[in-house]
C-alpha positions in Angstrom: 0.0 0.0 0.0 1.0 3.4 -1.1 2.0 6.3 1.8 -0.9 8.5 0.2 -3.1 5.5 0.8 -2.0 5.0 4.2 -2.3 8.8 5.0 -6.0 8.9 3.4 -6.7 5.8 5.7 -5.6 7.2 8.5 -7.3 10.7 8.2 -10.4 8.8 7.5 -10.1 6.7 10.6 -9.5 9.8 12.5 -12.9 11.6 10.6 -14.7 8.4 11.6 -13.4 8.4 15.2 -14.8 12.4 15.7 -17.9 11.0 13.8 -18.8 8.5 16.3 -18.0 10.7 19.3 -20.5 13.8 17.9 -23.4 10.5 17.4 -22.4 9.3 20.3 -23.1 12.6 22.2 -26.2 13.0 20.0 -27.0 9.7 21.5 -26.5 11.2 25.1 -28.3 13.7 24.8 -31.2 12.0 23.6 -31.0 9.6 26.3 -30.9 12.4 29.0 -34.0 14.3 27.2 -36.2 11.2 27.0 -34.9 9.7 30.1 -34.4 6.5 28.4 -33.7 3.5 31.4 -33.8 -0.9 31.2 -34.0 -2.4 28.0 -34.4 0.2 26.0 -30.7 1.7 26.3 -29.1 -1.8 25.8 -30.6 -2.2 23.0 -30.0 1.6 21.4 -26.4 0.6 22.5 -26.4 -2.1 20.2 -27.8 -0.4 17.3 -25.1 2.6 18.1 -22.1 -0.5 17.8 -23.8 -2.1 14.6 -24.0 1.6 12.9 -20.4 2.6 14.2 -18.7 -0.9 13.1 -21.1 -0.7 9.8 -19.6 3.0 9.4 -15.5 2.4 10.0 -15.8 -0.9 8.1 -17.5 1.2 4.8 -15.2 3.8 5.5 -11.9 1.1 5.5 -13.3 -0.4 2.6 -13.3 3.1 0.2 -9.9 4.4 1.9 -8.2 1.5 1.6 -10.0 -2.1 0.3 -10.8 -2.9 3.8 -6.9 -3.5 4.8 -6.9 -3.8 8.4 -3.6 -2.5 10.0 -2.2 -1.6 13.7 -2.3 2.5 12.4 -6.0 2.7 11.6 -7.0 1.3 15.1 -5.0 4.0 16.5 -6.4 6.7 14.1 -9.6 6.0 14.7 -8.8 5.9 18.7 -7.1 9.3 18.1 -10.1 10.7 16.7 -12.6 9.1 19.4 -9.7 11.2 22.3 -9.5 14.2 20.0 -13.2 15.1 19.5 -13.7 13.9 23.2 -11.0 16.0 25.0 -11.4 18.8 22.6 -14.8 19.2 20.9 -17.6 17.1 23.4 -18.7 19.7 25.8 -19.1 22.7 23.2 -21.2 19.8 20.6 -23.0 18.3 23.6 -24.2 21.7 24.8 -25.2 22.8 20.9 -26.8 19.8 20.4 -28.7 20.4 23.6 -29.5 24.1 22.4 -30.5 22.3 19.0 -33.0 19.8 20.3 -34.8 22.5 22.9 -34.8 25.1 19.9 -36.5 22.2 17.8 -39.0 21.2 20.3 -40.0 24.8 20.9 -40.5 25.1 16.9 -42.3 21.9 17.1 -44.5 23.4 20.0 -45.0 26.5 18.2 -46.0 24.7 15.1 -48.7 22.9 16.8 -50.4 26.0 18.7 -49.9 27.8 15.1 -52.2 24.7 13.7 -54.4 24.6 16.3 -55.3 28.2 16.4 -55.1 28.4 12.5 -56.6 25.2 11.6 -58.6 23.0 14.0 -60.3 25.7 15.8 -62.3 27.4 13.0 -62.4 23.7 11.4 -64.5 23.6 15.4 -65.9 26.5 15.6 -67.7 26.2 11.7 -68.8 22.3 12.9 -70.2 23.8 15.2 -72.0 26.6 13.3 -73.2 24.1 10.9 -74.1 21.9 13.5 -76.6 24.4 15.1 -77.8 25.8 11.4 -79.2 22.2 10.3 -80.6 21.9 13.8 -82.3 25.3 13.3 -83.4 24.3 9.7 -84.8 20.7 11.2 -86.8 22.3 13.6 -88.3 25.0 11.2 -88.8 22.3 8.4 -90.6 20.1 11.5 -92.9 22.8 12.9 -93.9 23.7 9.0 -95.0 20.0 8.4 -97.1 20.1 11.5 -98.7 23.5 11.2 -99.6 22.2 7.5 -100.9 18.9 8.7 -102.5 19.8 11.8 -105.5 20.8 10.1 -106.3 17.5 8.3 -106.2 15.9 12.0 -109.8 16.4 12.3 -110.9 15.4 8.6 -109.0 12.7 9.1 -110.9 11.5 11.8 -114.1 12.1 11.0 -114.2 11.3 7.3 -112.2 8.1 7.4 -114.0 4.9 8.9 -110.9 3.9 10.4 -110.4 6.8 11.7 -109.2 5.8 15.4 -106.5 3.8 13.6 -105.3 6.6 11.5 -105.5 8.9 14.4 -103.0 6.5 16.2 -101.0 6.3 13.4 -100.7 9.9 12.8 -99.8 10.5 16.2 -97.4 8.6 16.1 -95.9 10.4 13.2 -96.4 13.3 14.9 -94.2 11.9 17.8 -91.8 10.2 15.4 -91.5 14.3 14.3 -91.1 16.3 17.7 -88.8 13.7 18.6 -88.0 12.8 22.6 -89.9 15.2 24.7 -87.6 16.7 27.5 
Protein backbone atom coordinates (compact mmCIF):
# COMPACT_ATOMS: atom_id res chain seq x y z
CA UNK A 1 0.00 0.00 0.00
CA UNK A 2 0.97 3.37 -1.07
CA UNK A 3 1.96 6.26 1.81
CA UNK A 4 -0.91 8.52 0.18
CA UNK A 5 -3.12 5.50 0.75
CA UNK A 6 -1.97 5.05 4.18
CA UNK A 7 -2.26 8.79 4.96
CA UNK A 8 -5.99 8.91 3.37
CA UNK A 9 -6.73 5.82 5.69
CA UNK A 10 -5.60 7.20 8.52
CA UNK A 11 -7.35 10.67 8.21
CA UNK A 12 -10.41 8.77 7.52
CA UNK A 13 -10.10 6.65 10.64
CA UNK A 14 -9.46 9.85 12.46
CA UNK A 15 -12.94 11.56 10.59
CA UNK A 16 -14.68 8.40 11.62
CA UNK A 17 -13.42 8.35 15.18
CA UNK A 18 -14.84 12.42 15.72
CA UNK A 19 -17.88 10.95 13.84
CA UNK A 20 -18.81 8.53 16.25
CA UNK A 21 -17.96 10.74 19.28
CA UNK A 22 -20.50 13.76 17.95
CA UNK A 23 -23.41 10.45 17.39
CA UNK A 24 -22.37 9.27 20.27
CA UNK A 25 -23.11 12.64 22.24
CA UNK A 26 -26.18 12.98 19.98
CA UNK A 27 -26.98 9.73 21.54
CA UNK A 28 -26.47 11.20 25.07
CA UNK A 29 -28.34 13.72 24.77
CA UNK A 30 -31.25 11.97 23.62
CA UNK A 31 -31.00 9.56 26.34
CA UNK A 32 -30.94 12.43 28.95
CA UNK A 33 -33.96 14.32 27.16
CA UNK A 34 -36.25 11.20 27.03
CA UNK A 35 -34.90 9.67 30.11
CA UNK A 36 -34.42 6.45 28.36
CA UNK A 37 -33.75 3.49 31.40
CA UNK A 38 -33.78 -0.88 31.17
CA UNK A 39 -34.02 -2.42 28.00
CA UNK A 40 -34.40 0.22 25.99
CA UNK A 41 -30.69 1.73 26.30
CA UNK A 42 -29.07 -1.75 25.80
CA UNK A 43 -30.55 -2.16 22.98
CA UNK A 44 -29.95 1.60 21.38
CA UNK A 45 -26.38 0.64 22.46
CA UNK A 46 -26.42 -2.13 20.23
CA UNK A 47 -27.83 -0.37 17.33
CA UNK A 48 -25.11 2.61 18.09
CA UNK A 49 -22.11 -0.46 17.75
CA UNK A 50 -23.85 -2.14 14.56
CA UNK A 51 -24.03 1.61 12.93
CA UNK A 52 -20.40 2.57 14.25
CA UNK A 53 -18.67 -0.86 13.12
CA UNK A 54 -21.13 -0.70 9.77
CA UNK A 55 -19.55 2.97 9.44
CA UNK A 56 -15.45 2.36 10.03
CA UNK A 57 -15.80 -0.91 8.05
CA UNK A 58 -17.48 1.17 4.76
CA UNK A 59 -15.24 3.83 5.51
CA UNK A 60 -11.85 1.12 5.49
CA UNK A 61 -13.30 -0.37 2.62
CA UNK A 62 -13.33 3.15 0.16
CA UNK A 63 -9.94 4.37 1.85
CA UNK A 64 -8.20 1.52 1.56
CA UNK A 65 -10.03 -2.10 0.35
CA UNK A 66 -10.80 -2.93 3.78
CA UNK A 67 -6.92 -3.49 4.78
CA UNK A 68 -6.89 -3.76 8.39
CA UNK A 69 -3.59 -2.53 10.03
CA UNK A 70 -2.24 -1.60 13.71
CA UNK A 71 -2.27 2.51 12.43
CA UNK A 72 -6.03 2.66 11.58
CA UNK A 73 -7.00 1.26 15.09
CA UNK A 74 -4.99 4.00 16.46
CA UNK A 75 -6.36 6.70 14.10
CA UNK A 76 -9.55 6.02 14.72
CA UNK A 77 -8.78 5.94 18.73
CA UNK A 78 -7.08 9.32 18.07
CA UNK A 79 -10.14 10.69 16.66
CA UNK A 80 -12.56 9.15 19.40
CA UNK A 81 -9.73 11.24 22.27
CA UNK A 82 -9.46 14.23 19.97
CA UNK A 83 -13.22 15.11 19.50
CA UNK A 84 -13.67 13.87 23.16
CA UNK A 85 -11.04 16.00 24.99
CA UNK A 86 -11.38 18.77 22.60
CA UNK A 87 -14.83 19.21 20.88
CA UNK A 88 -17.58 17.10 23.37
CA UNK A 89 -18.65 19.75 25.80
CA UNK A 90 -19.13 22.66 23.23
CA UNK A 91 -21.21 19.78 20.62
CA UNK A 92 -23.02 18.31 23.57
CA UNK A 93 -24.18 21.74 24.82
CA UNK A 94 -25.23 22.77 20.86
CA UNK A 95 -26.84 19.82 20.36
CA UNK A 96 -28.65 20.45 23.58
CA UNK A 97 -29.55 24.13 22.36
CA UNK A 98 -30.53 22.28 18.99
CA UNK A 99 -32.97 19.82 20.35
CA UNK A 100 -34.80 22.46 22.94
CA UNK A 101 -34.83 25.12 19.87
CA UNK A 102 -36.51 22.21 17.80
CA UNK A 103 -39.00 21.23 20.25
CA UNK A 104 -40.02 24.82 20.93
CA UNK A 105 -40.54 25.09 16.94
CA UNK A 106 -42.27 21.90 17.12
CA UNK A 107 -44.50 23.43 19.99
CA UNK A 108 -45.05 26.54 18.20
CA UNK A 109 -45.96 24.71 15.06
CA UNK A 110 -48.67 22.90 16.83
CA UNK A 111 -50.42 26.04 18.70
CA UNK A 112 -49.91 27.84 15.07
CA UNK A 113 -52.22 24.68 13.69
CA UNK A 114 -54.39 24.58 16.26
CA UNK A 115 -55.35 28.21 16.37
CA UNK A 116 -55.09 28.38 12.49
CA UNK A 117 -56.60 25.19 11.63
CA UNK A 118 -58.56 22.99 14.04
CA UNK A 119 -60.34 25.69 15.81
CA UNK A 120 -62.29 27.42 12.96
CA UNK A 121 -62.38 23.73 11.45
CA UNK A 122 -64.48 23.61 15.39
CA UNK A 123 -65.91 26.54 15.62
CA UNK A 124 -67.72 26.20 11.70
CA UNK A 125 -68.81 22.32 12.87
CA UNK A 126 -70.22 23.76 15.17
CA UNK A 127 -71.99 26.64 13.27
CA UNK A 128 -73.20 24.14 10.94
CA UNK A 129 -74.09 21.89 13.51
CA UNK A 130 -76.59 24.39 15.13
CA UNK A 131 -77.78 25.76 11.43
CA UNK A 132 -79.21 22.18 10.34
CA UNK A 133 -80.60 21.93 13.81
CA UNK A 134 -82.34 25.35 13.25
CA UNK A 135 -83.43 24.29 9.75
CA UNK A 136 -84.76 20.74 11.23
CA UNK A 137 -86.76 22.26 13.61
CA UNK A 138 -88.29 24.99 11.21
CA UNK A 139 -88.84 22.29 8.42
CA UNK A 140 -90.60 20.08 11.46
CA UNK A 141 -92.89 22.79 12.88
CA UNK A 142 -93.93 23.72 8.98
CA UNK A 143 -94.98 20.02 8.45
CA UNK A 144 -97.11 20.13 11.48
CA UNK A 145 -98.75 23.45 11.19
CA UNK A 146 -99.59 22.21 7.50
CA UNK A 147 -100.89 18.92 8.71
CA UNK A 148 -102.49 19.82 11.85
CA UNK A 149 -105.51 20.81 10.08
CA UNK A 150 -106.32 17.50 8.33
CA UNK A 151 -106.18 15.90 12.01
CA UNK A 152 -109.83 16.36 12.26
CA UNK A 153 -110.86 15.38 8.57
CA UNK A 154 -109.03 12.67 9.13
CA UNK A 155 -110.86 11.48 11.78
CA UNK A 156 -114.09 12.10 11.05
CA UNK A 157 -114.21 11.31 7.27
CA UNK A 158 -112.19 8.12 7.44
CA UNK A 159 -113.97 4.87 8.86
CA UNK A 160 -110.91 3.89 10.40
CA UNK A 161 -110.40 6.77 11.71
CA UNK A 162 -109.16 5.85 15.41
CA UNK A 163 -106.52 3.81 13.59
CA UNK A 164 -105.29 6.55 11.48
CA UNK A 165 -105.47 8.86 14.42
CA UNK A 166 -102.97 6.54 16.15
CA UNK A 167 -101.00 6.35 13.35
CA UNK A 168 -100.73 9.94 12.84
CA UNK A 169 -99.83 10.47 16.17
CA UNK A 170 -97.39 8.61 16.12
CA UNK A 171 -95.89 10.37 13.19
CA UNK A 172 -96.43 13.25 14.93
CA UNK A 173 -94.25 11.85 17.77
CA UNK A 174 -91.85 10.23 15.40
CA UNK A 175 -91.51 14.30 14.29
CA UNK A 176 -91.13 16.30 17.65
CA UNK A 177 -88.83 13.67 18.64
CA UNK A 178 -88.05 12.83 22.56
CA UNK A 179 -89.89 15.15 24.72
CA UNK A 180 -87.63 16.73 27.50
Amino acid sequence: MSLQAQWITMLTMVGSGLILGVVLDAYRVLKERFRLRGWVVSLVDLLYWVAAASLVFHLLVWSNWGELRFYVFVALLAGFWIYFSWFSDGVFRFLRWLLHGLERIGRSVIRVVIVLIWVPLAYLWALFRRAGMLLWRLARGLFRLVLAPFSPLIRFLSPLGKALEGLFHRFLRLIRGPRK
